[in-house]
Structure formats: C-alpha cells, structure tokens
C-alpha positions in Angstrom: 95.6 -24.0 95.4 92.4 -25.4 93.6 93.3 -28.3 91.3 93.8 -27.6 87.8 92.5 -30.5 86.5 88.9 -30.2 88.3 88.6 -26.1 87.1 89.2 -27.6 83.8 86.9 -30.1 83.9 84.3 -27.2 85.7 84.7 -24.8 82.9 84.5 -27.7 79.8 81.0 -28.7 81.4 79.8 -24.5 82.0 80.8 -24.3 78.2 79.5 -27.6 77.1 76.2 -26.7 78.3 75.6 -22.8 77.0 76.8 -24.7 73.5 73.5 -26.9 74.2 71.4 -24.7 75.2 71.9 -22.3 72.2 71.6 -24.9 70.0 68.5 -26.3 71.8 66.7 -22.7 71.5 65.9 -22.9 67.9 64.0 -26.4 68.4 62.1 -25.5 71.2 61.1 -22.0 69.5 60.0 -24.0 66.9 58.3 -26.8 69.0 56.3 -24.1 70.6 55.3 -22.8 67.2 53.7 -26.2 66.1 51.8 -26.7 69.4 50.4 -24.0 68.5 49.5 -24.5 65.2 48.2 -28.1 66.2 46.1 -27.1 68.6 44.9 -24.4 66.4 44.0 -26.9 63.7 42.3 -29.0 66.7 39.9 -25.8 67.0 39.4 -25.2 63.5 38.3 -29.2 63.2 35.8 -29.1 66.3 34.5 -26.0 64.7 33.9 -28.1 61.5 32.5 -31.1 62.8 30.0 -28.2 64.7 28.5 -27.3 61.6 28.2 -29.9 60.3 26.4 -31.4 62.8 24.3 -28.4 62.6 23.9 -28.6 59.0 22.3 -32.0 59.3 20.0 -31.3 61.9 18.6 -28.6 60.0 18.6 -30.4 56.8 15.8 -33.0 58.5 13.7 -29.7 59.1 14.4 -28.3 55.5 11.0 -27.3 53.4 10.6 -29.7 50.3 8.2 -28.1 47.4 6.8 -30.5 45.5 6.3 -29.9 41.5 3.0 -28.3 40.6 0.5 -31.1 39.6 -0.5 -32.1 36.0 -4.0 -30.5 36.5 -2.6 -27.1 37.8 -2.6 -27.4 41.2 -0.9 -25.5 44.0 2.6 -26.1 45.1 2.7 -27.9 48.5 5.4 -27.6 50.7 5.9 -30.4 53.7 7.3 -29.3 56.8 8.2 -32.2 59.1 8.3 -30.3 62.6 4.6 -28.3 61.1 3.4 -31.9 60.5 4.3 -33.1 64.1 2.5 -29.6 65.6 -0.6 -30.0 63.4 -0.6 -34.0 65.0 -0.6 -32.7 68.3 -3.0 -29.7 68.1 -5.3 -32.0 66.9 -4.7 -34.6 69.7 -3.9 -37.5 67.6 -2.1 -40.7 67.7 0.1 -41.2 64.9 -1.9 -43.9 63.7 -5.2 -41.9 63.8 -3.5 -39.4 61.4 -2.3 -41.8 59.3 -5.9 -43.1 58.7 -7.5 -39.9 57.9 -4.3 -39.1 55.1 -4.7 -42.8 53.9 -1.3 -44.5 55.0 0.1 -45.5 58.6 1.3 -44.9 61.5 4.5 -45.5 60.6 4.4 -43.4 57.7 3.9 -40.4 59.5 7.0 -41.5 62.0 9.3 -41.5 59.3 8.0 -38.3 57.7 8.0 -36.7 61.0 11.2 -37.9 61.5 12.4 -36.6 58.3 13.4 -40.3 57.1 10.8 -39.8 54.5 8.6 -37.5 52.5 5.2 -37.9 51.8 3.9 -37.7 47.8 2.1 -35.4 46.2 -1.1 -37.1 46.8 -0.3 -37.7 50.6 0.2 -33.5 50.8 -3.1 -32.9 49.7 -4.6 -35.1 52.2 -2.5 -33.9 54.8 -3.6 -30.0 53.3 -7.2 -31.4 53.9 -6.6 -32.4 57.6 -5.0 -29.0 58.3 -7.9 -27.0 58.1 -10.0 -29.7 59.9 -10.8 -28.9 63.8 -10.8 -31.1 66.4 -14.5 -32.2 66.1 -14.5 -32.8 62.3 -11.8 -34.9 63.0 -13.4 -36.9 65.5 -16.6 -37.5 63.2 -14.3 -38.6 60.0 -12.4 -41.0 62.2 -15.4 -42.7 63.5 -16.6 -42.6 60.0 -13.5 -44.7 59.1 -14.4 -47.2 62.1 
C-alpha cells in the first residue's frame, strides 16, 4: 500500500503548480504583448532617425533663390551639387574658380559643401562663368596671372 503521506505531498505539489501556472498566464500574455510593442516602437524610431537623416542630406542640396536685386535683376538660384558639376566640366581647381568669381578656394568648398551660400553678387559671377567654355576660361585666368 503506497504511503499516504507521500500521495499527499504528490498531489499538494500537482495542485500547487496548475495554481501557478494559471496565475503565471496572464503575466506572460501580457509580457509578450509589450515585447511587442517595444520592438515595434524600436522600428518606428529607426524609421525616424531614417528620415531624418535623409531630410538633412537633402537639405545641403536644397535650391536657395536669392531676392531680386535693387536694379531689377533676375532671380538667381545656387545649387551646390550644379556648382560642383559646372567646376568640373570646366576642369578647374577650386582655387582657379574662386579667382575667376572673385573669392577663394575655400569659398567655393564651403559652398559646395553646402556650409555656405554665396551672395548675390558672387551668383552673378558664378552666372558669368557658366556660360564660359573651357578656352575663355583659360584666357581670363591667365588674364588674372
């Protein structure tokens, strides 16, 4: 005959631990639902930080239009990426650019960049030395020594 004492002690631990475990399915229900939602908010934040990124890469290539001048002039627009492509269609050192606008190399850097923006004045010059070609360029910069 089994011992009495030991069934007891059997069935007190099988009850024991279906009381647990129904009282432990609620937390880990709700556990599951926060993981979830925290990795969902982990998403949602990478997403974020994305765009944003994005945004400020594409704000250093953003068009700037300048004011129309006092004498009725036309509205220039600077591009900083059409600044660096009209540089190197024409072959030129950032310096070399620089002296035929009227500033410096490191001018055109920072406005290339986007850490800057060039002046009214400056976008005329640099509307000037757009429509030069290669050989007019040449001749003005040897002009300038």
């Amino acid at each position: 005959m089994p011992n009495i004492a030991a069934a007891l002690k059997d069935e007190i631990a099988r009850i024991a631990r279906k009381e647990v475990r129904s009282e432990t399915v609620d937390f880990k229900k709700s556990s599951a639902q926060y993981r979830g939602h925290i990795a969902a908010l982990r998403r949602r934040i990478e997403e974020l930080e994305r765009q944003v990124k994005k945004a400020g890469r594409s704000a250093r290539k953003t068009v700037v239009r300048e004011e129309p001048q006092a004498g009725g002039g036309v509205k220039r627009r600077f591009s900083a990426a059409r600044l660096a492509a009209t540089r190197k269609k024409l072959g030129l050192s950032a310096a070399d650019f620089g002296a035929l606008v009227g500033v410096t190399g490191q001018s055109i850097y920072k406005w290339e960049a986007g850490a800057a923006r060039p002046r009214s004045a400056q976008l005329e010059a640099i509307a000037a030395v757009r429509g030069l070609g290669k050989r007019e360029v040449s001749k003005r910069l040897q002009a300038l020594g």
